[in-house]
C-alpha positions as a Markdown table, in Angstrom:
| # | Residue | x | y | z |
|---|---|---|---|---|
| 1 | Unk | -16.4 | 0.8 | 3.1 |
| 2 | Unk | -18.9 | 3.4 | 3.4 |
| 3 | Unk | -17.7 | 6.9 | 4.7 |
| 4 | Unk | -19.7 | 6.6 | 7.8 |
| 5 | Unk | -18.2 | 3.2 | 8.7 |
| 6 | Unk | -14.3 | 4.8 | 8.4 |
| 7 | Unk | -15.0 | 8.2 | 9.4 |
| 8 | Unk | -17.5 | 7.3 | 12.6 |
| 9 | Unk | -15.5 | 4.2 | 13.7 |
| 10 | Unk | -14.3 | 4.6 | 17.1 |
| 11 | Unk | -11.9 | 2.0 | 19.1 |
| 12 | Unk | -8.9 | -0.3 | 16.7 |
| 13 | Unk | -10.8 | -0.3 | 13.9 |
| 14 | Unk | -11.6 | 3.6 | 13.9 |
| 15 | Unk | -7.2 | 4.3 | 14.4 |
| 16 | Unk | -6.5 | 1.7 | 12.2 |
| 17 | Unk | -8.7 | 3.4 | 9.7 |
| 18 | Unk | -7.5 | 6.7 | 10.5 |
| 19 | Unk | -3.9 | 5.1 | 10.2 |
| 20 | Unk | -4.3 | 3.8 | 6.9 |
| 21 | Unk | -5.8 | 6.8 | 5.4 |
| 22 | Unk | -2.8 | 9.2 | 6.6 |
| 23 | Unk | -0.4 | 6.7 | 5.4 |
| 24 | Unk | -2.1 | 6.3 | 2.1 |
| 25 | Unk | -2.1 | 10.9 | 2.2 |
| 26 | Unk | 1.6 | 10.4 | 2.9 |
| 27 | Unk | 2.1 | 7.6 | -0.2 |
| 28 | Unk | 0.4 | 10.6 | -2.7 |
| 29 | Unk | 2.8 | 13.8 | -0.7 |
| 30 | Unk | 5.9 | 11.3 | -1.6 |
| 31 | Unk | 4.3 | 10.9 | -5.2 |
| 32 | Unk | 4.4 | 14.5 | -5.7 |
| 33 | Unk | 7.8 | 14.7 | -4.3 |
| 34 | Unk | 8.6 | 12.5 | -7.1 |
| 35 | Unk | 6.6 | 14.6 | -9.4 |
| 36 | Unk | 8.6 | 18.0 | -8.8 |
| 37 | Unk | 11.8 | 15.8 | -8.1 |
| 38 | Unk | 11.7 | 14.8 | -12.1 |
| 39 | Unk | 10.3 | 18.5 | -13.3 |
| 40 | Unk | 13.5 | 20.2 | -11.8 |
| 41 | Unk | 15.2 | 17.5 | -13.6 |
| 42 | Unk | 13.3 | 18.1 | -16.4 |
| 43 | Unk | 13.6 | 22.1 | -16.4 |
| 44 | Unk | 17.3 | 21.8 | -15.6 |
| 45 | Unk | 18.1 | 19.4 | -18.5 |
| 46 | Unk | 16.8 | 22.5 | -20.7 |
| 47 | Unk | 19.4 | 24.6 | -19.2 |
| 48 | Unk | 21.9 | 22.0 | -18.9 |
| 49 | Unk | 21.7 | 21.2 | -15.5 |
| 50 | Unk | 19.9 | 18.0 | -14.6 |
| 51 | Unk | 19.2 | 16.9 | -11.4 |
| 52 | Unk | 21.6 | 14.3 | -10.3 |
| 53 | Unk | 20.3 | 10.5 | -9.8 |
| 54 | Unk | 16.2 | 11.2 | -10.9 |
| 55 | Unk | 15.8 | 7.9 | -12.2 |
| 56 | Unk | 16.8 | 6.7 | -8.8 |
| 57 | Unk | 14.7 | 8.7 | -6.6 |
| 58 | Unk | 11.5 | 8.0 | -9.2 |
| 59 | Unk | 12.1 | 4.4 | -8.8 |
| 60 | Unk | 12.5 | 4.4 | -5.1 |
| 61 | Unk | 9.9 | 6.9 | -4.3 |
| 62 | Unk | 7.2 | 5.2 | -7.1 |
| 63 | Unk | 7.8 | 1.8 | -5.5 |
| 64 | Unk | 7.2 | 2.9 | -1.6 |
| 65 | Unk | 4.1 | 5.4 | -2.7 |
| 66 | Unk | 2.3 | 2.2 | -4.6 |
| 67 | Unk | 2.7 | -0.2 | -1.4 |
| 68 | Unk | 1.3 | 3.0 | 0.5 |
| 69 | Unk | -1.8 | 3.0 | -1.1 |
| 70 | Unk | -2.3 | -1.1 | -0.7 |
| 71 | Unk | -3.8 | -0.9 | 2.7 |
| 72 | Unk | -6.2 | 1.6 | 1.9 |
| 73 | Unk | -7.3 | 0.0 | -1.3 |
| 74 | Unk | -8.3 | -3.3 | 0.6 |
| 75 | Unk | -10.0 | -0.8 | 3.6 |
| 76 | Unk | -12.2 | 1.0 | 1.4 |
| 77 | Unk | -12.7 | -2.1 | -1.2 |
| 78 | Unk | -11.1 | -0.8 | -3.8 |
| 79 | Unk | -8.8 | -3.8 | -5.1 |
| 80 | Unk | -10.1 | -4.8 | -8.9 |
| 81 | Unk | -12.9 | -7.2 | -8.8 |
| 82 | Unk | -14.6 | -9.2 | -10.9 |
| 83 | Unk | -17.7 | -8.4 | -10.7 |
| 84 | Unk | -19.1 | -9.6 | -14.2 |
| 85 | Unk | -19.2 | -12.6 | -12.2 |
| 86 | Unk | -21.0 | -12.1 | -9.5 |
| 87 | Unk | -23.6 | -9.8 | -11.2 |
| 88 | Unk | -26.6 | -11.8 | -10.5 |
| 89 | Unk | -25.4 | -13.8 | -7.2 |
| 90 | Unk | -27.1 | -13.4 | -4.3 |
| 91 | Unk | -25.7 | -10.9 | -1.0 |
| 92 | Unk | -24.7 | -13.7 | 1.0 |
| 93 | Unk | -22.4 | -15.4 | -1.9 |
| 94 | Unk | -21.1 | -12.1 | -2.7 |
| 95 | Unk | -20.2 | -11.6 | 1.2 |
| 96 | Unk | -18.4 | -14.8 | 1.2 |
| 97 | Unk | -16.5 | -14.0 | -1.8 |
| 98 | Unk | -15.5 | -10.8 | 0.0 |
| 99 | Unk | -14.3 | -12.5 | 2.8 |
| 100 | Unk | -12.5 | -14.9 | 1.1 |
| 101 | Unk | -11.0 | -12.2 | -0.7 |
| 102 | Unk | -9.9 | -10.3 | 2.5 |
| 103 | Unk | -8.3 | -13.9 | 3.6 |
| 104 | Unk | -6.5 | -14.3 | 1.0 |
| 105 | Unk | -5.2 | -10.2 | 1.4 |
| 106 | Unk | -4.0 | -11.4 | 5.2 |
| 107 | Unk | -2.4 | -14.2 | 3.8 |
| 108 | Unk | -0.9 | -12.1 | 1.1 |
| 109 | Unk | 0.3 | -9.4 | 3.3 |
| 110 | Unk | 1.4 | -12.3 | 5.7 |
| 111 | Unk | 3.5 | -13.8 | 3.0 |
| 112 | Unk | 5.2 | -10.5 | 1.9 |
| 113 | Unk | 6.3 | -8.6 | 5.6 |
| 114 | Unk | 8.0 | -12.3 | 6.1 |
| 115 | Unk | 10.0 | -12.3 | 2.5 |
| 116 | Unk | 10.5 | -8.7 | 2.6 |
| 117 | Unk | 11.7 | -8.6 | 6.0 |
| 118 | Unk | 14.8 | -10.8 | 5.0 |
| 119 | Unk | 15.0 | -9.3 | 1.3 |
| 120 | Unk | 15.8 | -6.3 | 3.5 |
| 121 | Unk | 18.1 | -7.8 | 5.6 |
| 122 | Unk | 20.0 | -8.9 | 2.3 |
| 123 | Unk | 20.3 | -6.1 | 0.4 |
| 124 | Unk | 21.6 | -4.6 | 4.1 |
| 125 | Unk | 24.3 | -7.3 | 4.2 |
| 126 | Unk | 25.8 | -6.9 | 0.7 |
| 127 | Unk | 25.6 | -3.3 | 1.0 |
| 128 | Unk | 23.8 | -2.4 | -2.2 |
| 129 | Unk | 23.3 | 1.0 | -2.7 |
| 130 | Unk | 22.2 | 2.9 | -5.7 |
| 131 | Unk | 24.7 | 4.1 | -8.7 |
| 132 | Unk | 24.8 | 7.7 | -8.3 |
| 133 | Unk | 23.7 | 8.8 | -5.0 |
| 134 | Unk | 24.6 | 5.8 | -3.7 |
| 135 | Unk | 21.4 | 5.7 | -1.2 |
| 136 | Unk | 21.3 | 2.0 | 0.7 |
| 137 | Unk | 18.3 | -0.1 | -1.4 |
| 138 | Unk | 17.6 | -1.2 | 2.0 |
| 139 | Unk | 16.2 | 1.8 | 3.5 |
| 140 | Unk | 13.2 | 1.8 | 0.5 |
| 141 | Unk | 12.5 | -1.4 | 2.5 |
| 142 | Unk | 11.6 | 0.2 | 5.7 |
| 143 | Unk | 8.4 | 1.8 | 4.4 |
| 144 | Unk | 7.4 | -0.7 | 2.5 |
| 145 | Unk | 7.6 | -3.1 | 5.3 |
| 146 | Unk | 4.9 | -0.5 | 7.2 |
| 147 | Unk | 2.8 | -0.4 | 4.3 |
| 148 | Unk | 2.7 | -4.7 | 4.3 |
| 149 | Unk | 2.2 | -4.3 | 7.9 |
| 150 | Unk | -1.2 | -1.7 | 7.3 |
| 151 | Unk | -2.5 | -4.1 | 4.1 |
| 152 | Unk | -2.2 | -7.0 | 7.1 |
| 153 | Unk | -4.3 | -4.8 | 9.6 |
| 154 | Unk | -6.5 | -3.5 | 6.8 |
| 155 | Unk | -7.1 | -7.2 | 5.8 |
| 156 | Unk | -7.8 | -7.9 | 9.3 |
| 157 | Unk | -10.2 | -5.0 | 9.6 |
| 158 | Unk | -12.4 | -6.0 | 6.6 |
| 159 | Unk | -12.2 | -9.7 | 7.3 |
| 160 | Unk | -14.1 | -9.0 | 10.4 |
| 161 | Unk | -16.1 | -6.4 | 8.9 |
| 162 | Unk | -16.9 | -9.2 | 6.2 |
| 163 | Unk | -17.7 | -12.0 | 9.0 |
| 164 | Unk | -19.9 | -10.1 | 10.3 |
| 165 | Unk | -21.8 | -9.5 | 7.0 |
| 166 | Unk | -22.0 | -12.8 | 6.1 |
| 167 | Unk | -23.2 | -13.7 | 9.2 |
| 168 | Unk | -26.2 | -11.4 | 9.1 |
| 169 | Unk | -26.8 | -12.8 | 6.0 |
């Protein structure tokens, strides 16, 4: 997407846009939580101190920040591509290919709310919770499930924005 097209977009597409982005800021802030999280763990090991449960919060935090930065990965185009393939295709086969890639994003993102949704609701039901700071694992789901939710929209967003490439050939 080019920066005109996110940053002038008014209407859905513009807050959906200017949705995904923040979210996607707020994926890289909780990264660099994680960052300083294992440094004081890191400093404090030195003078025998560490910081409890680390590993815990690094694997929590990692896994929401990477489904954070999904939905703007498929807004801006940014998903790994192939394009050794389509090198010498023409604009309108690579604007299908685009759009069949943003299909099969929506039915990705589609596929993941739904079995995350009730993964969630398990890991609620039997109570798991992590070892040492016994946080729920079901809370990590919450964001996640936004994140699936934003890829859907995002995937929605470029899909049209594909459509309408491919139809003006």
């Amino acid at each position: 997407m080019t920066d005109d097209t996110q940053q002038g977009s008014s209407g859905l597409v513009g807050a959906a846009s200017r949705l995904i982005t923040a979210w996607a800021l707020l994926g890289g802030l909780l990264l660099l939580a994680v960052v300083g999280v294992n440094m004081v763990s890191i400093i404090g090991s030195v003078f025998g101190k560490p910081f409890p449960g680390d590993f815990e919060l690094t694997e929590m935090g990692v896994a929401v920040a990477v489904f954070a930065f999904l939905p703007y990965c498929q807004l801006v185009g940014a998903n790994v591509s192939a394009d050794i393939f389509t090198s010498g295709a023409s604009k309108r086969t690579i604007a299908f290919f685009t759009l069949l890639g943003s299909l099969v994003a929506l039915g990705f993102a589609s596929l993941l709310i739904w079995r995350m949704y009730f993964g969630m609701l398990d890991q609620k039901e039997y109570d798991y919770t992590t070892t040492i700071l016994q946080i729920p694992h079901w809370i990590a789901f919450i964001p996640i499930l936004v994140s699936l939710t934003l890829l859907a929209v995002a995937a929605i967003v470029t899909l049209l924005r594909d459509a309408s490439a491919l139809a003006k050939g």
